[in-house]
C-alpha positions as protocol buffer text, in pm:
chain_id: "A"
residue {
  index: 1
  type: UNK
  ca { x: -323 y: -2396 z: 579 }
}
residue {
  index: 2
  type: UNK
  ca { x: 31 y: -2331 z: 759 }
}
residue {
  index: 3
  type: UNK
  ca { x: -78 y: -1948 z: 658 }
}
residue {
  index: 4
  type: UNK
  ca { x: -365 y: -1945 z: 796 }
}
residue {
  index: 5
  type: UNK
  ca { x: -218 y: -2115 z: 1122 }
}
residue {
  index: 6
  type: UNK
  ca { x: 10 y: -1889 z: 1162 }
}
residue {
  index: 7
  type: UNK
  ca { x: -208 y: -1597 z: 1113 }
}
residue {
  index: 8
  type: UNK
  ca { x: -452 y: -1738 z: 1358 }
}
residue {
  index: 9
  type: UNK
  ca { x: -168 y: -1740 z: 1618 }
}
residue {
  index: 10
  type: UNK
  ca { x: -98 y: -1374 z: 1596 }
}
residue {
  index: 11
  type: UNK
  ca { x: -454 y: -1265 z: 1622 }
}
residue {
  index: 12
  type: UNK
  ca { x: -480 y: -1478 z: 1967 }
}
residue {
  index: 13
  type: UNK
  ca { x: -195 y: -1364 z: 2091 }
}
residue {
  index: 14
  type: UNK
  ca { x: -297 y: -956 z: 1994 }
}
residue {
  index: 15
  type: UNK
  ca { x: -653 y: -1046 z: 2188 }
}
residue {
  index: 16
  type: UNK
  ca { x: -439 y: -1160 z: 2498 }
}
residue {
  index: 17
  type: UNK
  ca { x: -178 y: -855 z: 2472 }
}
residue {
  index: 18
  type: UNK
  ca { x: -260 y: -569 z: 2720 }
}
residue {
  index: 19
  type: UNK
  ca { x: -403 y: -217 z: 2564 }
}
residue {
  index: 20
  type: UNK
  ca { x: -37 y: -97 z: 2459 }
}
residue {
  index: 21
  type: UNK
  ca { x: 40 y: 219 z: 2311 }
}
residue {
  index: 22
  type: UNK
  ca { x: -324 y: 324 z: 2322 }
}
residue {
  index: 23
  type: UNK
  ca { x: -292 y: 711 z: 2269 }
}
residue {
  index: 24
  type: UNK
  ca { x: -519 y: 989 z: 2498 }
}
residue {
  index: 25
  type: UNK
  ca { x: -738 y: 1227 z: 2328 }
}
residue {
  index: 26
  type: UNK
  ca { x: -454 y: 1523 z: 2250 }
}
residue {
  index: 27
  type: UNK
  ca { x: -211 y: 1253 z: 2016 }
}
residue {
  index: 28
  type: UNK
  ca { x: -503 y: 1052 z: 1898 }
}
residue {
  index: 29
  type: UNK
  ca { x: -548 y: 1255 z: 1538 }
}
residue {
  index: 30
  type: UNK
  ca { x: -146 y: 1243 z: 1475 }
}
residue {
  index: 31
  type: UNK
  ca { x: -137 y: 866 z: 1555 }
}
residue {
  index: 32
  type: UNK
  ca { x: -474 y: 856 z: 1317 }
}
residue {
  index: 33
  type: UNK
  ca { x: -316 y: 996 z: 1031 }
}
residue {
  index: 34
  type: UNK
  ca { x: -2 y: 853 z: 1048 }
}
residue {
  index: 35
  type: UNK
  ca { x: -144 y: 524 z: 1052 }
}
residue {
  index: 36
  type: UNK
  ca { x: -344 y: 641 z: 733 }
}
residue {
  index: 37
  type: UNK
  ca { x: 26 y: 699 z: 599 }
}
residue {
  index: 38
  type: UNK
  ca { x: 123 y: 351 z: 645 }
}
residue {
  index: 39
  type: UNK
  ca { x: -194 y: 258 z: 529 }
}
residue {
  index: 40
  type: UNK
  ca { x: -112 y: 452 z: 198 }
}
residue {
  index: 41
  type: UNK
  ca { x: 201 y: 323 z: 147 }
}
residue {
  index: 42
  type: UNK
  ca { x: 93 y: -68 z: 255 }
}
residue {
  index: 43
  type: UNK
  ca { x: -176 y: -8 z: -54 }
}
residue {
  index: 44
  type: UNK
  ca { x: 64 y: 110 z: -295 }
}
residue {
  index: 45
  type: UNK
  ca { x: 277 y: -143 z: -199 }
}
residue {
  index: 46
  type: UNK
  ca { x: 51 y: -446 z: -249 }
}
residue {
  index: 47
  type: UNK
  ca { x: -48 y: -292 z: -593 }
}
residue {
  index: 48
  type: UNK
  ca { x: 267 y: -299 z: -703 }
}
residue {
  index: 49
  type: UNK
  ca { x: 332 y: -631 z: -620 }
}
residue {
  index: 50
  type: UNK
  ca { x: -34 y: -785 z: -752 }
}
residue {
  index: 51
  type: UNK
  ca { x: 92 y: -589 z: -1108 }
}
residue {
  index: 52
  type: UNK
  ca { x: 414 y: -745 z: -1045 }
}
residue {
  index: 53
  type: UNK
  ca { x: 271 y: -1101 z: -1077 }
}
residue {
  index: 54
  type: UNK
  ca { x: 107 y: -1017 z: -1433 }
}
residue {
  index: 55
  type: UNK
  ca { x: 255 y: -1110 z: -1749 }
}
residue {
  index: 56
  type: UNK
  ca { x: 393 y: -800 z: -1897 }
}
residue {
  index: 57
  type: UNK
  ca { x: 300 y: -938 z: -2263 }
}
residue {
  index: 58
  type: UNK
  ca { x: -50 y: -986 z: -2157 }
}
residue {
  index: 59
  type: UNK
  ca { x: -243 y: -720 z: -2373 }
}
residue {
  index: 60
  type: UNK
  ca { x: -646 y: -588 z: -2358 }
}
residue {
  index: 61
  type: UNK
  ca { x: -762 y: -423 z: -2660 }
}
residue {
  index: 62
  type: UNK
  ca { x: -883 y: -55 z: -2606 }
}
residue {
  index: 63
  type: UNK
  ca { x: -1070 y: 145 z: -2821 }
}
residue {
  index: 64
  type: UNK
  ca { x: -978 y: 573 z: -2829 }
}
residue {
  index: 65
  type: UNK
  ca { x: -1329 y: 681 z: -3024 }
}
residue {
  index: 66
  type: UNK
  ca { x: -1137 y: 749 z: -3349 }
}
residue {
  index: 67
  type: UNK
  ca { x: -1204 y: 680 z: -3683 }
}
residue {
  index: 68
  type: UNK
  ca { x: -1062 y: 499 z: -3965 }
}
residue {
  index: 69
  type: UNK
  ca { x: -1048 y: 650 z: -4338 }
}
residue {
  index: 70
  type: UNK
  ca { x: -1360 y: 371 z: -4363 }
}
residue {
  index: 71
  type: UNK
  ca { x: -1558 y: 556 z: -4080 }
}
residue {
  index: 72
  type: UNK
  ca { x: -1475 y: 257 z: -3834 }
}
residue {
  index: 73
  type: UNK
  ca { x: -1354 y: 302 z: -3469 }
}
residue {
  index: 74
  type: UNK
  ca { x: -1042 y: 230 z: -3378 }
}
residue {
  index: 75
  type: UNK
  ca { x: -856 y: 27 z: -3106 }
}
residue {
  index: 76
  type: UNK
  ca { x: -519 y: -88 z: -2977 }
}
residue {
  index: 77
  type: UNK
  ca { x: -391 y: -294 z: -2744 }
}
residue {
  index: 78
  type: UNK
  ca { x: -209 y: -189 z: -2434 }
}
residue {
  index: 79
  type: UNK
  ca { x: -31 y: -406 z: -2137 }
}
residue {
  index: 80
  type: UNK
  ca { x: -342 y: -533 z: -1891 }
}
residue {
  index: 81
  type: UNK
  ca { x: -174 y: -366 z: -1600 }
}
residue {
  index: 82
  type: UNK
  ca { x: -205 y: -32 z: -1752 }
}
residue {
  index: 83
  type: UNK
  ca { x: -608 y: -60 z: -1844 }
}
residue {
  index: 84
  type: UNK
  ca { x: -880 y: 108 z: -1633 }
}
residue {
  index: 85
  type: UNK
  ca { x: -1047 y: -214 z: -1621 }
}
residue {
  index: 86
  type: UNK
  ca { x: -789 y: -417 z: -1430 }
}
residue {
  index: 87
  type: UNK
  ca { x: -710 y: -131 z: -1207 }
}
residue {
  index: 88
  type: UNK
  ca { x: -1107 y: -74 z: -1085 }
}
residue {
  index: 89
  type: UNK
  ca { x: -1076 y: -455 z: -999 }
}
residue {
  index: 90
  type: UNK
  ca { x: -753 y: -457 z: -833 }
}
residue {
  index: 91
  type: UNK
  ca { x: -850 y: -141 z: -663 }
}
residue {
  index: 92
  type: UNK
  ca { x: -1199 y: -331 z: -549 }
}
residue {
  index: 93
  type: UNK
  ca { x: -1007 y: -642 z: -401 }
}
residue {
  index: 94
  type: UNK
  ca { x: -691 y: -480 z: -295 }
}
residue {
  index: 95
  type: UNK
  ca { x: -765 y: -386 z: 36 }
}
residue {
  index: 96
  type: UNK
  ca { x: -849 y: -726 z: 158 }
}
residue {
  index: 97
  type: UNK
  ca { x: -454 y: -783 z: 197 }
}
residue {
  index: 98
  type: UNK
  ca { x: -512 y: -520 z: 520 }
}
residue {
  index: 99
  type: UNK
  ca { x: -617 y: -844 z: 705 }
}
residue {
  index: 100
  type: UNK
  ca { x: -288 y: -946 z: 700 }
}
residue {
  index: 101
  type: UNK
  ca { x: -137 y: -640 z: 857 }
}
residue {
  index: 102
  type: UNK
  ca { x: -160 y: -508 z: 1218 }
}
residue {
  index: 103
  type: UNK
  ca { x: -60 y: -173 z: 1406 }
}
residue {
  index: 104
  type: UNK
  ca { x: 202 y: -190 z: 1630 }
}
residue {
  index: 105
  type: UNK
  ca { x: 462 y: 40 z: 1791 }
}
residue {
  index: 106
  type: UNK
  ca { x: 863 y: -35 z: 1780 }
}
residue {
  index: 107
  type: UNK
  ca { x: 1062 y: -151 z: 2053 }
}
residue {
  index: 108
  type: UNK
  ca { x: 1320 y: 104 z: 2000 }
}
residue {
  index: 109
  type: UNK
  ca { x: 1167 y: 438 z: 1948 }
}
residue {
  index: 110
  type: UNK
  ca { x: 814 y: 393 z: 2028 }
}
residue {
  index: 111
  type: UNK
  ca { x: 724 y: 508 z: 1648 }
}
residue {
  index: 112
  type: UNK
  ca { x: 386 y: 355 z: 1527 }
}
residue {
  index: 113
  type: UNK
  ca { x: 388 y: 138 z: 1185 }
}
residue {
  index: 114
  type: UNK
  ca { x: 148 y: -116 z: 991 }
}
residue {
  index: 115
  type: UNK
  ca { x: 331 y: -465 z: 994 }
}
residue {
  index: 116
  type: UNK
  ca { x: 252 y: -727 z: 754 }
}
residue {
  index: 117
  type: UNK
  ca { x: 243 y: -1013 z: 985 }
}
residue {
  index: 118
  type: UNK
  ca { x: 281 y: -1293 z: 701 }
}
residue {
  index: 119
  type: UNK
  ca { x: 551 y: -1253 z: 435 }
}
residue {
  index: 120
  type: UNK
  ca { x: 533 y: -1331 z: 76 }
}
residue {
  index: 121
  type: UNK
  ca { x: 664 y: -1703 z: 119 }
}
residue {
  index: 122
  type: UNK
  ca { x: 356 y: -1760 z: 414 }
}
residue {
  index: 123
  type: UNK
  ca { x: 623 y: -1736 z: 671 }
}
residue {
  index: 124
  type: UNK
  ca { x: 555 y: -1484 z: 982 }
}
residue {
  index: 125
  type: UNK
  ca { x: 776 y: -1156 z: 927 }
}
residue {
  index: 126
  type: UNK
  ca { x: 1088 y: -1156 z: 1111 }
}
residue {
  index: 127
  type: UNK
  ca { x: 1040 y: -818 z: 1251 }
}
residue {
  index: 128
  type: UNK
  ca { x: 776 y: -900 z: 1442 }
}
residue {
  index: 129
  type: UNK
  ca { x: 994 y: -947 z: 1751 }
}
residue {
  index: 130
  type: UNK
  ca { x: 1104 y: -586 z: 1703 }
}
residue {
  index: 131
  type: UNK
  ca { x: 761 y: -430 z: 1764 }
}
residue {
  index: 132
  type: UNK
  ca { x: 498 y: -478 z: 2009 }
}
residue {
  index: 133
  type: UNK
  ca { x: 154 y: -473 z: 1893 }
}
residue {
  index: 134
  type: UNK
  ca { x: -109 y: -194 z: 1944 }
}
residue {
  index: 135
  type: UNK
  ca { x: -456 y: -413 z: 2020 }
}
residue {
  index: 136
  type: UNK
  ca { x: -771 y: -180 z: 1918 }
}
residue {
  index: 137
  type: UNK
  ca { x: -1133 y: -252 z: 1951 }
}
residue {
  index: 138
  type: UNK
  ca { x: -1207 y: -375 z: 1627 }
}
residue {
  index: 139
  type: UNK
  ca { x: -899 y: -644 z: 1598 }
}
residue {
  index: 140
  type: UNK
  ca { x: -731 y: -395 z: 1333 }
}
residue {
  index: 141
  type: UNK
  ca { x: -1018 y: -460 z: 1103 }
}
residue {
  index: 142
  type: UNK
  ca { x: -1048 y: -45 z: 1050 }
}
residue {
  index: 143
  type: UNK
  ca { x: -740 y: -85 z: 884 }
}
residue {
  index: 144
  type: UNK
  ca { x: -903 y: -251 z: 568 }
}
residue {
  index: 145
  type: UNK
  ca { x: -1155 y: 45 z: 594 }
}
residue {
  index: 146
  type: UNK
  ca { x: -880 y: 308 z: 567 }
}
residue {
  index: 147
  type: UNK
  ca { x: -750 y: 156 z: 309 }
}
residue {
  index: 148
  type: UNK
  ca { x: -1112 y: 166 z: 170 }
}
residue {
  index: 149
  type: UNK
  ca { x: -1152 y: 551 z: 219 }
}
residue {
  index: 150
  type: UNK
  ca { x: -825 y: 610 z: 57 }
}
residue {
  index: 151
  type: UNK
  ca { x: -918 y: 455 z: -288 }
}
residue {
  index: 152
  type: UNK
  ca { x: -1219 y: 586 z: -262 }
}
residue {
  index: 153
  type: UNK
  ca { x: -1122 y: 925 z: -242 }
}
residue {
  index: 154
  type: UNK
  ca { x: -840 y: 926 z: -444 }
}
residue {
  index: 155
  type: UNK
  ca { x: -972 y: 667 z: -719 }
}
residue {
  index: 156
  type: UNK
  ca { x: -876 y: 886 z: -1025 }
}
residue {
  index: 157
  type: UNK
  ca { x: -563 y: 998 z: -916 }
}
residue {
  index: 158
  type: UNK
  ca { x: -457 y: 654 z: -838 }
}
residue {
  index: 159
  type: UNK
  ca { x: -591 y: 545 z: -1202 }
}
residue {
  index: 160
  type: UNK
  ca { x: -390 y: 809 z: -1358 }
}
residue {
  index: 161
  type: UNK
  ca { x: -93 y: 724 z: -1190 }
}
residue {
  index: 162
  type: UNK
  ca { x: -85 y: 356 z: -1319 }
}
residue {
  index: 163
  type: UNK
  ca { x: -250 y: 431 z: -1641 }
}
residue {
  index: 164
  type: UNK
  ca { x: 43 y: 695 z: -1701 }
}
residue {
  index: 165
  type: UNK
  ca { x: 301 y: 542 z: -1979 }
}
residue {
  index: 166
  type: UNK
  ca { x: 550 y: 575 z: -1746 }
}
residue {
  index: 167
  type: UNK
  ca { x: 518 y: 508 z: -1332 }
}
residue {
  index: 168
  type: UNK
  ca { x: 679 y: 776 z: -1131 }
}
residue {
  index: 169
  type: UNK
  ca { x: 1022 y: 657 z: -940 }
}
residue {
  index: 170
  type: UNK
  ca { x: 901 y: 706 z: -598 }
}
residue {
  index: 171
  type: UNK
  ca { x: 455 y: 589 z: -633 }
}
residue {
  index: 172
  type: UNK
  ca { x: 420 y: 632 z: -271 }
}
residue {
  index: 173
  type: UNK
  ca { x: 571 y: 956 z: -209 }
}
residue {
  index: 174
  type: UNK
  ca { x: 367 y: 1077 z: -533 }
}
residue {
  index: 175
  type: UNK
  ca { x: 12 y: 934 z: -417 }
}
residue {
  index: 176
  type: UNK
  ca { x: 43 y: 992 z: -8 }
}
residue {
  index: 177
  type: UNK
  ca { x: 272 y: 1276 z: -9 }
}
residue {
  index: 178
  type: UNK
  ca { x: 197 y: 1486 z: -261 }
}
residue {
  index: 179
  type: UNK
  ca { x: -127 y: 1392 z: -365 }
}
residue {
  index: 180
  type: UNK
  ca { x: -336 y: 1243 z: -53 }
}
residue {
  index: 181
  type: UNK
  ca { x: -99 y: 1466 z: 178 }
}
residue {
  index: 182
  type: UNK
  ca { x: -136 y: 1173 z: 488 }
}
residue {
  index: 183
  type: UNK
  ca { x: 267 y: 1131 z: 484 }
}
residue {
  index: 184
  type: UNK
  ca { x: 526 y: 1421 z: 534 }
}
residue {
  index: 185
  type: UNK
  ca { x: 778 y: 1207 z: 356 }
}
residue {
  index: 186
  type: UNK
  ca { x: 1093 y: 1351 z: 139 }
}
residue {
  index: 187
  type: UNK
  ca { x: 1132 y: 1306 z: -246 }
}
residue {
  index: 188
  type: UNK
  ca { x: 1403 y: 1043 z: -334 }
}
residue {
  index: 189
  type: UNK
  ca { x: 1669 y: 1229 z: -478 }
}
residue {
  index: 190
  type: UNK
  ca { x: 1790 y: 1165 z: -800 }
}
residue {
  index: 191
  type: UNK
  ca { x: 2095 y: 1281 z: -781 }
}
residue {
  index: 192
  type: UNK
  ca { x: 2255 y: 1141 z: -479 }
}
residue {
  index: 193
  type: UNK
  ca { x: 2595 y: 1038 z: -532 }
}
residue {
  index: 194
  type: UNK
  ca { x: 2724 y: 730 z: -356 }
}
residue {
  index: 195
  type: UNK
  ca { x: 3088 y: 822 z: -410 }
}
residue {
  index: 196
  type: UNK
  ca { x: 3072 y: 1161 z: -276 }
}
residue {
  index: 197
  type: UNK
  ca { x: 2961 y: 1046 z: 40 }
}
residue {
  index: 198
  type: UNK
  ca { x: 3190 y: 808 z: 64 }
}
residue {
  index: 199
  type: UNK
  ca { x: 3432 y: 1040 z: 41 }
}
residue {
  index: 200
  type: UNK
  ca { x: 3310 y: 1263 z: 327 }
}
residue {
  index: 201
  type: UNK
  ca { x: 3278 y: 972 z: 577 }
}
């Protein structure tokens, strides 16, 4: 309920705020696709965390259409989190969480982002106070649909990411960089070396 409340209050107040931030016709398709970036990365994001909230030792058996020396198929059992079953359903529900995000622009540079207006704990995000919020015609309900369109048309890739036996270090440079190309975002490196640039400070 104190959720909901809260969530309740932000929507009023983004009906009351003025049209700020709205973009003219020549920025409109970069401000489009980088909120499709955020949108990305939000998506990834809440995967991650739904997965994170599974029991690890929670198995599904899976059969792999071989045989036995008695002619019978064969199955094993792999973690739930990594069968194509649990990620269709996650992927179907998923982008519900895009309710609880809105578009806004930051105080300090003017840069546009997706904020998560409620965190984790059902307490509004602290960072709201650093942003003011960009009020569209729909109440920010496209953002669910973006999120939508980007499963959609990247369903198998996303399935073979989280199927894969091993998740890539950096998911949402790998799905909206490289794969979705929505985000013009840099690889982590994996060899950056803390002490060196310690030293050169």
């Amino acid at each position: 309920m104190k959720t909901e409340t809260i969530k309740l209050i932000i929507l009023i107040g983004l009906g009351l705020i003025s049209l700020i931030g709205q973009t003219n016709g020549n920025s409109s398709n970069k401000d489009h696709r980088e909120i499709k970036c955020h949108i990305c990365k939000a998506t990834i994001a809440e995967m991650d965390l739904a997965i994170s909230k599974v029991d690890p030792n929670k198995k599904v058996e899976v059969g792999n259409f071989r045989l036995d020396t008695s002619g019978s198929a064969t199955s094993r059992k792999i973690p739930l989190t990594k069968s194509e079953m649990y990620l269709t359903e996650l992927m179907e529900s998923v982008c519900d969480k895009m309710d609880d995000y809105a578009r806004a622009r930051y105080k300090s540079n003017g840069r546009l982002t997706v904020l998560k207006m409620i965190t984790e704990g059902g307490a509004m995000n602290p960072d709201i106070s650093k942003v003011d919020f960009v009020q569209d015609e729909d109440l920010n309900k496209s953002l669910k649909h973006l999120c939508l369109e980007i499963l959609e048309d990247h369903e198998e890739p996303v399935l073979k990411m989280y199927m894969a036996e091993q998740m890539p270090k950096d998911p949402e440079y790998e799905l909206c960089t490289q794969t979705a190309a929505l985000c013009d975002d840099k690889p982590l490196e994996d060899d950056y070396n803390f002490e060196e640039d310690r030293e050169e400070l």
